[in-house]
N, C-alpha and C positions, 0 to 999 in steps of 0.2 A: 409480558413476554421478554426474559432477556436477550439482549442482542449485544454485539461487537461493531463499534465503529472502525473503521480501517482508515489509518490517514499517511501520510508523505510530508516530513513535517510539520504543517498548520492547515495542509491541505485535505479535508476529504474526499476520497475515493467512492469508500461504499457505505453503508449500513446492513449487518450482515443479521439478520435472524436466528437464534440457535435453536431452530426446533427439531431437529436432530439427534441423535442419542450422542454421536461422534462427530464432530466437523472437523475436518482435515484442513492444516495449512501447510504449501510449501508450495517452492517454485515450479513445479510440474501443474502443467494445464488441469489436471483431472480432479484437484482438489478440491476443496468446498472453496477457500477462499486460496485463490492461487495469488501469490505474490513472485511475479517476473524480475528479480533480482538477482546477481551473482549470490551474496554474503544470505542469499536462503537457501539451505538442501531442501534435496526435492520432495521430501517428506519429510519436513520441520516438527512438526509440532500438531497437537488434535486436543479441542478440546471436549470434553465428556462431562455431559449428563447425569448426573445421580442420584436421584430422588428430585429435591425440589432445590441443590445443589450442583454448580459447577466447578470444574476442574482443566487447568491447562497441562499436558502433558507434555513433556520433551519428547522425542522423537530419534535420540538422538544424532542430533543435527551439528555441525562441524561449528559454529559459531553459537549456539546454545539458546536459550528462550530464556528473557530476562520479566519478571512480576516487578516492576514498581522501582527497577534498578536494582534487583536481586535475582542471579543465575539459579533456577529453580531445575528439579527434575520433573515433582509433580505439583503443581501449589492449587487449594482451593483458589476462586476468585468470588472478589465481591464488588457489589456496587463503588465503580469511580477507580477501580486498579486498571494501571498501563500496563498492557504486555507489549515487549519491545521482539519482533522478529527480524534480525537483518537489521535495516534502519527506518523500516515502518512498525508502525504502532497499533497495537489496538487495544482501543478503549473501552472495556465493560461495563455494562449497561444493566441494571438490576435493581431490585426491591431490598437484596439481602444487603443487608450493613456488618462490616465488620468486627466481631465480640471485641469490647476493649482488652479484652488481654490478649488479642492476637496482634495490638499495634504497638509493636517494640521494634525500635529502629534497628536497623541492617541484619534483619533475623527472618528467616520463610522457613514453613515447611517445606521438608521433603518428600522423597518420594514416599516414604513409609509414614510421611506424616506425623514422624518425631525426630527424625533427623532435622536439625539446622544448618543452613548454608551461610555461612560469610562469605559475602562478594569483594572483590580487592575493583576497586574502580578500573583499574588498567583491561579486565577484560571488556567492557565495553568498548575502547579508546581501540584495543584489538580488532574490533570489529571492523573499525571506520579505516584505520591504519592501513589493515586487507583489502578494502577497498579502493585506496587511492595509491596502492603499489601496481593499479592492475596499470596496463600498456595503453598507452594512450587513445580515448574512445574520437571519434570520428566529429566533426560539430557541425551542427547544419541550421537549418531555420526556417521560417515561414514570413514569405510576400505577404502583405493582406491586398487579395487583388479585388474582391466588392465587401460592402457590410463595414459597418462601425464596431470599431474596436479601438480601444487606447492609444496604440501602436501601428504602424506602418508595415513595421518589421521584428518580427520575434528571434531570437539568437535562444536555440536550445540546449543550455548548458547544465542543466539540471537531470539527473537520472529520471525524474516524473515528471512531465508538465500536465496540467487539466487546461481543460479547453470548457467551459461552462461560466456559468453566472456566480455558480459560488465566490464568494470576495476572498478565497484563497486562491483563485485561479491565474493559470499564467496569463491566459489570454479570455479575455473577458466578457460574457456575451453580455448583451443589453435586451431588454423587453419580457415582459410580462411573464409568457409562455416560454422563455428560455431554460432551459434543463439545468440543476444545480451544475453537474457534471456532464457530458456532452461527449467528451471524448478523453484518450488518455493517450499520450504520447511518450514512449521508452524511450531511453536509449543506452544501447549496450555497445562491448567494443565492438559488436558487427555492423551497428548502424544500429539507425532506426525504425521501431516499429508502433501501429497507431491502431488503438483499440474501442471500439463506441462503449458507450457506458450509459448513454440517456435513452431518452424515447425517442427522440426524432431522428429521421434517417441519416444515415453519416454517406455521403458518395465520395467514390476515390475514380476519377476519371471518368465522371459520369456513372459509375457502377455502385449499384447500394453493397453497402459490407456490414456482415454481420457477425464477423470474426476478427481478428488479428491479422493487420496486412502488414507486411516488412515494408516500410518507405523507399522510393527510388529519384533521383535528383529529377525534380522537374513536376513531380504530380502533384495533383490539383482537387485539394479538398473541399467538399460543401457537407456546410454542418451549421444547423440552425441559422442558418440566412447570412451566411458569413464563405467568404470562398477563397483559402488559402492555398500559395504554393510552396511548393516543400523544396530546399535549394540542400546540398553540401556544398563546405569548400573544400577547396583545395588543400 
């Protein structure tokens, strides 16, 4: 079964299954694989099904969907190709191997799947550029008030942090039964917000959540035997 890993630079997110005819990405909650980032429109990108064949489509999306460091409209994919949405990634997962004559540097199919596209590296560099002209985001962090973790105190300066055992994790869980992923923390210019991702229950204020809470200075998270509090400064 092909599937899509979703990562945050080195960190995994999800593992996503495509058994689907269409899987929807873009920053709107409703998609198949939603990614909560400005530099996504909200219907970025889907990928499709076709026979025993995948395909990522553009959408078109204001910052573009890139295969492998190449701005595609439609590109087949194969086993081991990065699609780059925004500034997450996702990695394809497959049996199908590449024909050697489709591996010729800085060349993808197009939409009509004879067109070529030349990428000038500067649109990528656009992407990032866009995102650090945005207004200053808010910075906040986490107390660790019980439970062993690395750290005391976490400073969340990072647009993703994971909260799980994965060794790409910001904050680190320890033992056996820990969830790779655990939970997932934004932060956009409105603040922050904190989303569960694993199997164990996430409580915010004593309250289980089972959706996306917006953070408020002072609350008090339990998540896999760990109990953090959520500060902004000033």
């Amino acid at each position: 079964m092909a599937k899509v890993i979703l990562k945050f630079k080195e960190a995994v997110l999800q593992e996503i299954p495509l058994e689907k005819e269409k899987t929807t990405i873009g920053r709107k909650g409703d998609n198949d694989i939603p990614i909560d980032n400005l530099s996504v429109s909200g219907l970025h990108a889907q990928i499709l099904r076709e026979g025993d064949s995948f395909f990522i489509e553009d959408l078109g999306s204001l910052n573009g969907t890139f295969v492998n460091g190449h701005k595609v409209t439609k590109n087949e994919l194969f086993k081991g190709d990065t699609i780059l949405v925004g500034l997450h990634t996702l990695e394809f997962i497959s049996e199908k191997i590449r024909p050697a004559e489709d591996k010729k540097p800085f060349a993808v199919r197009g939409h009509s799947m004879d067109e070529t596209v030349v990428i000038d590296p500067k649109d990528h560099k656009r992407i990032i550029d866009a995102q650090n002209k945005e207004k200053p985001e808010p910075v906040g962090g986490f107390y660790v008030l019980e439970g062993s973790t690395g750290q005391r105190e976490y400073e969340l300066k990072e647009r993703v942090t994971s909260i799980g055992k994965e060794s790409g994790s910001t904050i680190q869980l320890k033992g056996f039964f820990a969830p790779k992923v655990a939970a997932l923390v934004n932060r956009r210019r409105e603040g922050y917000f904190i989303t569960p991702s694993g199997n164990k229950p996430l409580l915010v204020n004593g309250k289980e959540l089972n959706r996306r809470y917006d953070l408020k200075d002072g609350d008090v998270i339990d998540v896999a035997g760990i109990k953090l509090q959520f500060y902004l400064k000033d």
